[in-house]
C-alpha positions, 0 to 999 in steps of 0.5 A, a space after each residue: 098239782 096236775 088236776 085229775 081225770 074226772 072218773 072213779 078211781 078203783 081202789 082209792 078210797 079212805 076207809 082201810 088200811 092207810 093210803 100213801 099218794 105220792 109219798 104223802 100218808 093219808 091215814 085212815 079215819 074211822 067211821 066215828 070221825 067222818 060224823 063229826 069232822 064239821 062239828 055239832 051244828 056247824 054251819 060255818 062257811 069259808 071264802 078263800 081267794 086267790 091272788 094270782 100272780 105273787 102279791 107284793 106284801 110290801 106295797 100292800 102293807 108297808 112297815 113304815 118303821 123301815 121306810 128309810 130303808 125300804 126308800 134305799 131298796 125300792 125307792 122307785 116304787 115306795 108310796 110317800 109316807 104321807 100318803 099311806 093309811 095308818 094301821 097302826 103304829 109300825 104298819 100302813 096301808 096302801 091308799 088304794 086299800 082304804 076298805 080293808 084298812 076300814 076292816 082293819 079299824 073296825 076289827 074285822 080284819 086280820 093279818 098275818 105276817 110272812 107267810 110262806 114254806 121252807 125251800 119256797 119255789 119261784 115258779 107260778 105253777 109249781 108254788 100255786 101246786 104247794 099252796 093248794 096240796 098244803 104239800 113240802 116243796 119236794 113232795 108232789 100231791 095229787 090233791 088238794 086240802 081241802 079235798 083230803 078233809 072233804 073226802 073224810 067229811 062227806 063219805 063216798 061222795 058223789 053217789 048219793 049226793 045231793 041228800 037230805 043232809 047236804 042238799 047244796 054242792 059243798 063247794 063252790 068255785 066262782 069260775 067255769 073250772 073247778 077248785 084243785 084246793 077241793 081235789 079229794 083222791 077220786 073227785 072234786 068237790 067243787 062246783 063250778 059257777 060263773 052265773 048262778 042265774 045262768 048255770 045251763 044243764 048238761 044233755 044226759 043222753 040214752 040211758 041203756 044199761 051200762 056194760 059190766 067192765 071197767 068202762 062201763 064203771 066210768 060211764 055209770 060215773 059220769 052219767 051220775 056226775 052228769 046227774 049231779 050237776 044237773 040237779 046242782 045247777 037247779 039248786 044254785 039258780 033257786 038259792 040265788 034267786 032267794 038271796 038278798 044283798 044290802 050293798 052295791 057291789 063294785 062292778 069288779 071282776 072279784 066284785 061279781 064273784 063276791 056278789 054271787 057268793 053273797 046271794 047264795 050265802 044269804 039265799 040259804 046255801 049250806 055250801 062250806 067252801 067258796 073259791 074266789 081268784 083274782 089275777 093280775 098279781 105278777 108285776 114285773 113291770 108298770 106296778 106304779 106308774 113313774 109319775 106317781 107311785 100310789 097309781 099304777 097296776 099293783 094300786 088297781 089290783 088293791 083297789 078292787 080286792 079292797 072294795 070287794 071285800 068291804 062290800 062283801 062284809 059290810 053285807 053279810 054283817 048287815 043280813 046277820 051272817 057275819 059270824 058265820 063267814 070267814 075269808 082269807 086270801 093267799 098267793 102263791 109267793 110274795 115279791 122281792 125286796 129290791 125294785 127293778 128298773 121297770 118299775 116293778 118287782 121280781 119272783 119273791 117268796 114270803 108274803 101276807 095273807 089277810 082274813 076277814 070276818 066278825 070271828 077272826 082276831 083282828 090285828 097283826 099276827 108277827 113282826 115285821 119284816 127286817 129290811 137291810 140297805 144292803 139286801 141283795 137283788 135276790 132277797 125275799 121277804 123271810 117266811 115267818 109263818 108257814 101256810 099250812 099253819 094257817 090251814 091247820 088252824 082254820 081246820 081246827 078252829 073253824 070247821 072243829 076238825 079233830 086234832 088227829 085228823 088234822 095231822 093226817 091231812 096236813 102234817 104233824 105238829 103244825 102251829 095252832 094260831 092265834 087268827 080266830 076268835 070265839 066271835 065275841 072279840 072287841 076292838 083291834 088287838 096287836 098280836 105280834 107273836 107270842 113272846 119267843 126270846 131268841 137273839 144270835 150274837 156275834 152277828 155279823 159274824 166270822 165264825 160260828 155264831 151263838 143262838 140264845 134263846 128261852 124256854 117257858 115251858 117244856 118244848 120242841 125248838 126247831 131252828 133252821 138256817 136260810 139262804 135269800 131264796 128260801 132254801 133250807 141251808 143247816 139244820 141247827 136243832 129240833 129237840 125238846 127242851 125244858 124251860 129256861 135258857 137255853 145256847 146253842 152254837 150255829 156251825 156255820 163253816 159250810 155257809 160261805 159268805 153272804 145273808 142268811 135267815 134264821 128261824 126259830 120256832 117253838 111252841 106256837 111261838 116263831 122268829 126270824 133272824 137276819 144273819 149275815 156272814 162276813 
């Protein structure tokens, strides 16, 4: 996603007839909506993190009940057995990560598994645009998710703004540049802070009047934007000053990001989205060390994404915020399966995403992945849940956006997840799917398979077959059924020989099988 000129756009605005930007409909919201797309008295705060670079799931959260075939695979990398961290029974923790898996134990902390998007692309640039758009991986958008929802949520921003009604910038970004998740159609959201106590004001310069023409709309723009800041960076340095922290925090990169966060958060900011990054992630070579595979770059990279975490949630728990914040982390794609011979990993596709917060259903969401001996050199780690499923969810759980905007924001007919909870869940809970039965036999296969699968109740299946790079090779159905059980033939004479992803999803329900064609 190309980030926008900062100036006013003529034209592009949400009230009227439907926009289409880039092939993407963004559907017109009444002015009834825009009221309410936060909800009644909602003062909920999200904190998203981004890991740069492809995080390693595998090394990170290892399915020990595939060690012996990860030994076979990346045995040049894999963690001994014993030194991991139980989560549970089938998933341990890096040791580096010992303040999630605190998280993890105290049911603060939840996973979901596989994490991806059909046709996933490899490259850093391009597959960071599709996470941050929420876009398909053949559609170029020009704003981001969360600038689309605060483009209806905060109307004709930023004239007026701040007010009375939200007096704090409504995003935040822990760096010197803005957040391109926070683009909307004519603005950002974001506002940048690298230091809260040192966020200098910008010269505003004479103030003639400006010229009847287009440029004089984009010099009235930027003198207001110029304006805003100004007043912004008053308010941030006043909010830090009257928050408060309960911890030390790790002298860290994301450490200090996390602290900034947490002073603002606790000096009263009304700010809904903060944006945290976190680089470093693209290890093809030296993510363990040859000597000792639980040390090396991937293990300092856990290590303080781990430390900042715990210190930024055992703080808002200890001031009472806790159920007021929530946090996710995402990547732009995870590693491949096979090690390489420098001792690190190459471009994958799926991987986990982590969220954190007294209000997210602990556990973890999926299966694990299938790991085969024989996996090839360029196999990924399958997607089981795409991304934007998590985004609709904490759109629609979190922040109570309404269904239909949701689906004018994002796509259609998303998977509402089971990752947030009332706040008034206990304990850890396993949450492995949601009970979809599915099974293709004969596999391996010669000819044409057969997939079986159940209907409980009366739903759309979607089943589409994979290649290991992700890419969507057949379409097998997507049709409404009714329940019981249901076979269905998979033609696969076009496919040559090789390994395949099958994925199945159903409701709310997913699965992904391993096919392999002999």
């Amino acid at each position: 996603m190309k980030r926008r000129e900062f100036l006013k756009k003529a034209g592009l605005t949400m009230a009227g007839a439907p926009i289409v930007l880039n092939n993407m409909k963004l559907q017109a919201i009444g002015n009834s909506l825009l009221l309410n797309q936060a909800g009644p008295n909602n003062d909920r705060i999200l904190v998203v993190i981004f890991l740069n670079g492809g995080n390693d799931g595998l090394n990170m959260l290892v399915p020990v009940d595939q060690y012996d075939q990860l030994a076979n695979v990346r045995g040049n990398i894999l963690i001994p057995e014993n030194k991991l961290l139980a989560g549970n029974a089938t998933n341990s923790f890096h040791p580096s990560a010992l303040g999630l898996k605190d998280l993890f134990d105290n049911g603060t902390l939840g996973v979901v598994q596989s994490v991806g998007y059909p046709n996933h692309n490899r490259s850093h640039f391009r597959s960071t645009d599709i996470y941050n758009s929420a876009s398909a991986a053949d559609v170029y958008v020009d704003t981001g998710w969360l600038g689309r929802w605060m483009d209806l949520t905060y109307p004709n921003f930023p004239t007026d703004y701040p007010n009375t009604e939200t007096p704090d910038p409504v995003a935040v970004t822990m760096r010197s540049q803005v957040a391109e998740v926070c683009q909307g159609q004519s603005v950002n959201y974001s506002y940048p802070v690298e230091d809260p106590f040192n966020n200098n004001t910008l010269p505003i310069g004479a103030q003639s009047p400006a010229p009847d023409s287009p440029y004089g709309d984009e010099l009235t723009f930027l003198r207001q934007t110029i304006n805003q800041s100004n007043q912004y960076s008053t308010i941030i340095k006043s909010l830090a000053g009257q928050g408060a922290l309960t911890v030390n925090y790790p002298d860290t990169r994301l450490g200090k990001q996390l602290r900034n966060i947490a002073l603002l958060i606790s000096g009263g900011s009304t700010t809904k989205v903060y944006y945290a990054t976190m680089g470093g992630f693209d290890n093809h070579s030296e993510q363990v060390m040859a000597s000792d595979t639980t040390l090396g770059d991937h293990a300092d990279l856990l290590k303080e994404l781990s430390d900042a975490i715990n210190s930024f949630q055992t703080d808002m728990k200890a001031q009472g915020l806790s159920k007021k914040v929530m946090g996710m982390t995402y990547t732009e794609f995870g590693r491949r399966i096979r090690s390489n011979g420098s001792y690190g990993t190459d471009h994958g596709t799926a991987s986990p995403s982590f969220l954190f917060g007294e209000c997210v259903v602990p556990g973890i969401l999926g299966a694990n992945p299938t790991i085969s001996t024989s996996v090839t050199q360029d196999e990924g780690v399958p997607m089981q849940y795409d991304f934007r499923s998590i985004y609709g969810t904490i759109l629609k759980d979190w922040f109570e956006v309404p269904q239909d905007a949701i689906d004018s924001l994002l796509f259609e007919n998303f998977q509402s997840l089971p990752i947030i909870s009332p706040c008034d869940a206990v304990g850890n809970q396993e949450i492995y799917g949601t009970g979809l039965k599915a099974s293709i036999n004969p596999n391996p296969f010669k000819d044409n398979p057969e997939i079986t699968f159940t209907v409980d109740t009366s739903s759309r299946a979607h089943i589409q077959i994979f290649d290991t790079m992700g890419s969507v090779v057949l379409e097998v159905a997507d049709d409404k059924y009714e329940p019981g059980e249901h076979r269905l033939p998979i033609n696969t004479e076009k496919l040559a020989v090789g390994v395949y992803y099958c994925r199945i999803t159903m409701g709310n329900g997913q699965k992904t099988i391993r096919l392999v064609k002999q």
